[in-house]
N, C-alpha and C positions, 0 to 999 in steps of 0.2 A: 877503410875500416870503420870510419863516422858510422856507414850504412847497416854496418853489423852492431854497434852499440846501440843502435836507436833502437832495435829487432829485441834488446834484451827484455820489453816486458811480454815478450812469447814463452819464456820461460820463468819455473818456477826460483824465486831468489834463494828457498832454502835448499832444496834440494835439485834443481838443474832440468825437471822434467819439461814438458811442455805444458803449458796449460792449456784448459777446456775454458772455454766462452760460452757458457750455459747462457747467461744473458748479457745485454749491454751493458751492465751497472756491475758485475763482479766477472772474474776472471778466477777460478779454481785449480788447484792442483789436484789431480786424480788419486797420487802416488800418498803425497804426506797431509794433505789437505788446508794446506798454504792458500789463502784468499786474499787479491789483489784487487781494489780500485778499478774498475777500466775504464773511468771518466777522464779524459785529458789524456788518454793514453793514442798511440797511432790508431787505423786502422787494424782489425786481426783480419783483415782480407790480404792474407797475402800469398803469392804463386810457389808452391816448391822451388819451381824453375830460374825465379827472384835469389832465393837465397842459395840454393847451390851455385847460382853464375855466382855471387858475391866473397862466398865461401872459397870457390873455385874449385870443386866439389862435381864429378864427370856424373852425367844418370845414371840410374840404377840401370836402366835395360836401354841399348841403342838399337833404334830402330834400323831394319835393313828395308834399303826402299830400291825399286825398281825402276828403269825407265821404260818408259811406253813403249819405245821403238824395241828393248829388250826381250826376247822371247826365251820361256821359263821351260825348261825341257823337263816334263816329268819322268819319272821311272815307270815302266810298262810290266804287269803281268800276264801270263798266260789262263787268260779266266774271260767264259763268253759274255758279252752284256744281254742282261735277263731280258730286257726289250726288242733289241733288235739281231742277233748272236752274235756278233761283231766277237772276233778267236782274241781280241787282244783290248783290255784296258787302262788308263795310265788311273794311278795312285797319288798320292801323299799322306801323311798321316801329322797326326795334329796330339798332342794332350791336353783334353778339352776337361776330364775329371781329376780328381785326385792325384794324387803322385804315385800314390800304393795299387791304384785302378789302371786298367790295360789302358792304350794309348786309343784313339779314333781312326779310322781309316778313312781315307775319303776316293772313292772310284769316279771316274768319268770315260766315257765313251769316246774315243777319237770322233767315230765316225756318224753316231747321232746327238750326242751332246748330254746323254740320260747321265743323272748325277744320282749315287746313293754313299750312304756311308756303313759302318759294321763298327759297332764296340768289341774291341778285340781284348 
């Protein structure tokens, strides 16, 4: 816990925010506008990853990761490929905009390898 008390000049004293480090010589709060000293203070280079291990605090998002040797079976629709007419292409679809915006399609070709996509 030493390792989280030493972390408290990241946050604001009065009110709990985080502070901004506009420059080397003061440390700000956004929120109430509380200004700290940052001479003699730690470094503010510090990694998220630092204090949630500390915190003990899981990521926000966990990565799903694949192995090599793993092969990713896509889902196939009945749709010709515009390059070479190949009757069948496989998909995935991604949300690449907005939340309130359609989602992204992504096609590929089994048998020539032609990749396009379509904002749905």
């Amino acid at each position: 816990m030493a390792f989280c008390h030493a972390r408290d000049f990241l946050f604001c004293g009065m009110c709990g925010t985080l502070l901004s480090f506009d420059s080397l010589d003061f440390a700000n709060c956004p929120l109430c506008g509380f200004k700290r000293v940052a001479k003699g203070t730690p470094s503010p280079m510090l990694r998220a990853k630092d204090i949630r291990r500390e915190l003990e605090i899981e990521p926000f998002i966990v990565l799903e990761t694949t192995s090599i040797d793993e092969v990713v079976q896509r889902a196939v629709v009945n749709e010709s490929c515009p390059q070479c007419h190949h009757p069948q292409l496989e998909y995935y679809t991604r949300q690449l905009r907005s939340a309130d915006e359609g989602q992204t399609v992504f096609y590929e070709c089994p048998e020539c390898r032609h990749k396009f996509s379509l904002n749905t």
